[in-house]
N, C-alpha and C positions, 0 to 999 in steps of 0.2 A: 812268511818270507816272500810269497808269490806275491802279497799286495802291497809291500816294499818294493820289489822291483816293479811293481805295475807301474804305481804314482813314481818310482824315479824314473822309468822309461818315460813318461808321460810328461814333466818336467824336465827331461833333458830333451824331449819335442819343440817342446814349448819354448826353449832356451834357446834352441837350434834355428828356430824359425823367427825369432825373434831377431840373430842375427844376419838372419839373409836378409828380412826387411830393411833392417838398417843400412846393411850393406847394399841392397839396391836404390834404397831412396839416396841415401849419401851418390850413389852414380850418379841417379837420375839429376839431381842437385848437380853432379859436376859437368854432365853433358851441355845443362841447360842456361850455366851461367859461360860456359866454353864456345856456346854457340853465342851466346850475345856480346860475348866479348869478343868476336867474332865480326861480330854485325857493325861494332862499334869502333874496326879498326879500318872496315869496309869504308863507313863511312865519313873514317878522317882524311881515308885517301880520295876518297870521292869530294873532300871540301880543298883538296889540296891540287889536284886535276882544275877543277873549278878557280882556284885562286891562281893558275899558269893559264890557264886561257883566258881570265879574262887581262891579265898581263898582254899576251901578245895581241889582244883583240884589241886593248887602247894602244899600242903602238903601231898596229896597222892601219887604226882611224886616226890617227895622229899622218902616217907617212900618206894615206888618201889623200885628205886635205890639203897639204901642200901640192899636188901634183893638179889641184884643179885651180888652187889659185894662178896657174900658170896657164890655164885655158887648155891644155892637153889633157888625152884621155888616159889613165890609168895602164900600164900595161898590165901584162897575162898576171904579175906577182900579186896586183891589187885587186880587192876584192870590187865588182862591177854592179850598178846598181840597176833601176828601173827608168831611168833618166836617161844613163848610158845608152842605155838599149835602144830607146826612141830618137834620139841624135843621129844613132849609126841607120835606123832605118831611113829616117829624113834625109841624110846623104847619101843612099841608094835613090831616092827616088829622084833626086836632082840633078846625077848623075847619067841615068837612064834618058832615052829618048821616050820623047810620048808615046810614038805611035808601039810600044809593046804591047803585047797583051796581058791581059788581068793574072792571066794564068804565071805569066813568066815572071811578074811582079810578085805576086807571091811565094814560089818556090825563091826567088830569089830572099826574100824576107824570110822565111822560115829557114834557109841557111844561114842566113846571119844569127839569127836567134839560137841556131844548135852551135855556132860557134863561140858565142856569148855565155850559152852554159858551159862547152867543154870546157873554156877559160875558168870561169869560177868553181866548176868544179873543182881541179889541176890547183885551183889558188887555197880552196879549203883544205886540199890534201896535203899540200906542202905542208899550211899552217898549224894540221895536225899532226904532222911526221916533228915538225918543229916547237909541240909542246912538247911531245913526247919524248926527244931527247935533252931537251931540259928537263920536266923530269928526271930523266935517267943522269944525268950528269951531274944537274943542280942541287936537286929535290934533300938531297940528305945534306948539303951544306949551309941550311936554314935551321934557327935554334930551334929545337924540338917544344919549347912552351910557345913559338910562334906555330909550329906545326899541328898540337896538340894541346892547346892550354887546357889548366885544366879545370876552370866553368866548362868548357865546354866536355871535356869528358865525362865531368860528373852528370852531367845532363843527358849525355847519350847513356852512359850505363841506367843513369837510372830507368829511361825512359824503356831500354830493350828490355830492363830487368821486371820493371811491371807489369809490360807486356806480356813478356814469358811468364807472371803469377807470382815472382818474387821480389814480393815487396818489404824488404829486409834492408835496414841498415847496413851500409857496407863501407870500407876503408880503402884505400887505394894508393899507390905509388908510378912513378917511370920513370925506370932504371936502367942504366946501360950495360952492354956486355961488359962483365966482371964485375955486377954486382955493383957498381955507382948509382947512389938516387940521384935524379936531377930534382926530382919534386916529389912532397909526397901529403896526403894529409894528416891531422893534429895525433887520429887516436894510431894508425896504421905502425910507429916502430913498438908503441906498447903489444898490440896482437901480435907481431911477430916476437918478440921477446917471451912473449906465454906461449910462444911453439908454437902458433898457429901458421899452418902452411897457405901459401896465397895462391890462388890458380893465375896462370901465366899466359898471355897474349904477346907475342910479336907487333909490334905497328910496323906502320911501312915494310912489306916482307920485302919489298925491289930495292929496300937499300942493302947499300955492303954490306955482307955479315959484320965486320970489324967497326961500322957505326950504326946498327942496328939496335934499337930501343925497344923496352918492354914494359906493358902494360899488368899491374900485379896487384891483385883483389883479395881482401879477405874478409871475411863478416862471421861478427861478431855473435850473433845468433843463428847460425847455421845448425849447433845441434836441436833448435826446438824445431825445426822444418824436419831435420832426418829422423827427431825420436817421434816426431807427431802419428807418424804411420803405425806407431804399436803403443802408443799408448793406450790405448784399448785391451791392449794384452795383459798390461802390470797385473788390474785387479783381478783377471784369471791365473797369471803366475802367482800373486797371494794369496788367491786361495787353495792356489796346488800346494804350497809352503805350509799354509797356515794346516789342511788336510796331510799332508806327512809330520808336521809335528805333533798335531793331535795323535795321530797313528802309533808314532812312534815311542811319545808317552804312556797312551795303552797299553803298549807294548811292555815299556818300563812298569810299570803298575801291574800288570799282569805277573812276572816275573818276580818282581816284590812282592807281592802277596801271597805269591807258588814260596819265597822261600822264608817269608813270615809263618807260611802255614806252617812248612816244616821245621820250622824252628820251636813253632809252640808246641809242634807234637814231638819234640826230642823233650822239653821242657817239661811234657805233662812227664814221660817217661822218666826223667831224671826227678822231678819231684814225687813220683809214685818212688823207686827208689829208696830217697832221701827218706822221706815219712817210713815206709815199709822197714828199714834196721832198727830204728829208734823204736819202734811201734812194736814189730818182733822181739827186742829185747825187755821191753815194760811186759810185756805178755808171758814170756818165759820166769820174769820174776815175780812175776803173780800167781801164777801156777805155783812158784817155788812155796810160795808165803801159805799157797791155801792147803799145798800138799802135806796131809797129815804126816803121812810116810817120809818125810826131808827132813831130818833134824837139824833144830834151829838155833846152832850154834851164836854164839856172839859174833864170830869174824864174818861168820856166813851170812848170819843181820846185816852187819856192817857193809860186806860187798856188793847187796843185793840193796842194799839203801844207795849206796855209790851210784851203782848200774842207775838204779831211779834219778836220781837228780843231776847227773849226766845226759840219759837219754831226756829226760824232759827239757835242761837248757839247751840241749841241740833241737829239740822240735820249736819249744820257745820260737828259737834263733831266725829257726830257718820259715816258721809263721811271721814273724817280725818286718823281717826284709818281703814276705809276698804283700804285708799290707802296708808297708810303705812305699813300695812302689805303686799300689792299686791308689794310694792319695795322693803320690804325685801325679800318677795319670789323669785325675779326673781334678788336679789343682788343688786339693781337700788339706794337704797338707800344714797345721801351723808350727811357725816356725817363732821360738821363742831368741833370736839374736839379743847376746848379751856380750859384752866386757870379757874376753877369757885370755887368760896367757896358752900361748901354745905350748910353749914348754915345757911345760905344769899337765895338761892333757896330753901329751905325747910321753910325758914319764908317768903316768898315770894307768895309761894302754899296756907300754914296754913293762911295768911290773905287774901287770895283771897276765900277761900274754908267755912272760918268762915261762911258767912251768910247763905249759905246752910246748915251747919249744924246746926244754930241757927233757921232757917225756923223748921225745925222739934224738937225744945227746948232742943236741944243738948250743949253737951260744945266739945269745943276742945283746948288741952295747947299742951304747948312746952317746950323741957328742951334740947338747944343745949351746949350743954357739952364738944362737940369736943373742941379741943386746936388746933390741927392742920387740918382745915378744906377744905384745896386747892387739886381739885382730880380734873382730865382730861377727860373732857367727854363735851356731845353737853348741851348746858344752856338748850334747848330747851323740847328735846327729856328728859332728866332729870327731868325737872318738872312735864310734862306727865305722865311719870313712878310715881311720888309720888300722882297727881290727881288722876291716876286712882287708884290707892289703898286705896286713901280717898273716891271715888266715890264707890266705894265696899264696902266698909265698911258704908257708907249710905242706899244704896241698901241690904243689909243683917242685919240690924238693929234689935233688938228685939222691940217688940211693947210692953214689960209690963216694962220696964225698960226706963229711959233717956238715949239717944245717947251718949256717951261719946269717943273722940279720944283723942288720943297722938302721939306727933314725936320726939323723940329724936334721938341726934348725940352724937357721941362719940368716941375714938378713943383706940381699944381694944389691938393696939400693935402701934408698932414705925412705919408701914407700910400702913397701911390704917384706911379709916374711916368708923363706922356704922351705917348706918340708920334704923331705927326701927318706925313701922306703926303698932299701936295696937289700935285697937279696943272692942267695950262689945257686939259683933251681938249674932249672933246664931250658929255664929262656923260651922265647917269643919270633915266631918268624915274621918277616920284615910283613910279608901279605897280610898275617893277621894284627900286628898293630894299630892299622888303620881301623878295625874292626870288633876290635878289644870291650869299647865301651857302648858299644851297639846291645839291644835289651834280645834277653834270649840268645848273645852269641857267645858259643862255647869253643874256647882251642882245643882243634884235634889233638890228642895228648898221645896217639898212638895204644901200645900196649897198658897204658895207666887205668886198669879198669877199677882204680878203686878210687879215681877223683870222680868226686858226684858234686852236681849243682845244677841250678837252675837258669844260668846265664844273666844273671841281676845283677851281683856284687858289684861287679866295674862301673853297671850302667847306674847305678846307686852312689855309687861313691862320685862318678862325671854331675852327676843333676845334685847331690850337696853343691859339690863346689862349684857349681855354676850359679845356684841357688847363693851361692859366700862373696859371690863376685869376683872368684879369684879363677883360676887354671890349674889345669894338669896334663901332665904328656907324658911316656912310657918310654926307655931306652933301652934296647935289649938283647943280647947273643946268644943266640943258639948256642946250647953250651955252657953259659960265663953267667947269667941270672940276668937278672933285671932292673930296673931303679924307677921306680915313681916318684918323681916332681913334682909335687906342689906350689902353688904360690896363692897368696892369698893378702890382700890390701891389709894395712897395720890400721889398727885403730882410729878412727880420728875426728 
């Protein structure tokens, strides 16, 4: 028992840790495609910033241009170049009188120049005050396949995904709030159809919630990423399985053979027994025969001749059944299958059987019924089989009741025929039926200490009829008797 629970405590280790693994690697798998899907909305909005600047940068080189075809200088809104600059110094100096000095001439030029950059600074600051509220304004009034197509998404997932180490086939869709696809690819409605759930990215998060779009992953081969981390484990949990089933067959085999032993040792007892009455009584009548002193009347010849050829067919009998089981066991057995009517063998038993059962003020009828009663089996070994289930049914008798047997035949399809052996004994409990024709098993019978046997007859009578190709099964009330079933294939 302690090494039963060892190896299951040890297997359910095994089992336990096997699911944290999984359970972590599955995380680690959802963090890692969460952050690249991540990276990948990062950088739709970074191609979408990018696609409004350079929008207003060609319409401010667009409004430059006209403002020099006119020979004027650009004001503070336009952007100022290196051209500009040297103009505006040239007309400080021609404005200036000569006689300044070097000194005043250049402080004077280096304020031009700091006001030349305030200007362009003030011009780029606008200009990016003024993407950005396009952006904000615009930005989500642009079709979402011009914002996001999706070559180019597949291209970014892939590209974060193999960076990050997973290089795994993957499906995708972008769908809007309440679940509208605007697009998706070929394999992506079949995986989600198979219950596959997709991990979910937001695009553009500065758009309004209410047109706000999502980016939705699923892949295909996910489980051999998450199970790859324990695979290594399987052929340790089979052999932890494979070591408790071993276990626990030895176990079983142990336990069987504890109650084989005792079987055979109830078995020696009851055949020490069996032999020991019959044995005792040929000894008593042999005494009688040699004792001078016993007159040897005729009747008393006569009863002591009885006693003899009674006790000798019961020892026969009961030698007969140990060596036909000892050649089935070892397969020695031959078996001469011939041509027989059953119904012919089955009235053959019932009038042989009659005075025994009338010795105890019994009745026994017959009701053969078969029409077609020719089956292929040994005459001998068949009749057997029907005595011993007559002989049973004698032997479990109820004592407040008359003995009563029955045998009928009959033929329950186009294919075979059934024999049927019922009796009024004391019946069979439901436990032991299962275990009726097992070798060596005997039913507790209670107070009955004058049923004696070996545990064979049933297991004898199961291995003919399986030996016939046919069947048998047992029905039975505690109480009400029992009915042995036969069937057995018709001739053919």
């Amino acid at each position: 028992m302690v090494m039963v629970v060892a190896i299951l405590g040890l297997l359910a280790v095994q089992i336990f840790y096997m699911e944290k693994m999984v359970q972590m690697r599955n995380e680690q798998f959802g963090e890692i495609v969460t952050h690249c899907m991540h990276d990948v909305s990062g950088m739709l909005e970074q191609n979408e910033t990018k696609y409004f600047l350079e929008q207003d940068l060609q319409e401010a080189v667009n409004a430059y241009g006209g403002n020099r075809a006119y020979g004027g200088r650009a004001d503070a809104s336009q952007p100022i170049d290196s051209t500009t600059v040297s103009d505006a110094i040239d007309d400080i100096k021609i404005q200036r009188p000569a006689n300044f000095n070097t000194l005043k001439n250049l402080n004077d030029s280096y304020q031009l120049k700091q006001e030349i950059l305030v200007e362009q600074y003030m011009y780029q600051r606008s200009m990016l005050n003024e993407v950005i509220l396009t952006i904000l304004t615009q930005s989500s009034d642009r079709p979402i396949a011009e914002r996001a197509d999706s070559t180019t998404v597949r291209e970014y997932l892939a590209i974060e995904l193999e960076r990050s180490g997973l290089s795994f086939p993957f499906e995708f869709a972008v769908t809007r709030r309440g679940g509208g696809v605007d697009y998706s690819t070929s394999g992506y409605s079949k995986l989600i159809d198979d219950d596959m759930s997709p991990y979910v990215q937001v695009l553009f998060p500065g758009d309004p919630v209410g047109k706000q779009h999502f980016l939705n992953v699923v892949f295909p081969t996910k489980g051999k990423y998450v199970f790859s981390s324990v695979r290594y484990m399987i052929p340790s949990l089979a052999f932890t399985l494979v070591l408790l089933a071993v276990f626990i067959y030895t176990i079983f085999v142990a336990f069987r053979q504890k109650r084989l032993s005792e079987m055979k040792t109830d078995f020696i007892n009851n055949m020490t027994h069996e032999f020991k009455t019959p044995i005792s009584s040929l000894s008593i009548a042999a005494q009688m025969l040699s004792d001078n002193s016993v007159t040897k009347s005729p009747s008393m010849l006569n009863h002591v001749a009885r006693v003899i050829t009674e006790e000798t067919k019961r020892l026969r009998f009961q030698v007969e059944k140990l060596l036909h089981m000892s050649m089935f066991d070892r397969d020695e057995a031959t078996m001469r299958l011939e041509e027989e009517d059953a119904n012919a063998l089955v009235d053959s038993v019932a009038s042989t059987f009659k005075l025994r059962v009338e010795k105890y003020g019994g009745t026994i009828e017959t009701a053969l019924d078969a029409e077609d009663p020719i089956v292929n089996v040994d005459r001998m070994h068949l009749m057997n089989v029907v005595f011993n289930l007559l002989d049973n049914a004698v032997k479990y008798r109820r004592e407040d009741v008359p003995l009563h047997l029955s045998i009928t035949t009959r033929n329950p399809d186009e294919k075979s025929v059934e024999i049927v052996v019922k009796d009024n004994g004391i019946g069979i409990k439901k436990e032991d039926l299962k275990r009726i024709f097992d070798k060596f098993y005997r039913v507790n019978t209670g107070n009955r200490h004058d049923v004696k046997g070996f545990g064979l007859g049933l297991a004898y009578v199961h291995k003919m009829i399986s030996l016939f190709k046919g069947t048998i099964r047992a029905e039975s009330e505690v109480g009400e008797g029992t009915r042995f079933i036969i069937v057995l294939p018709l001739y053919s």
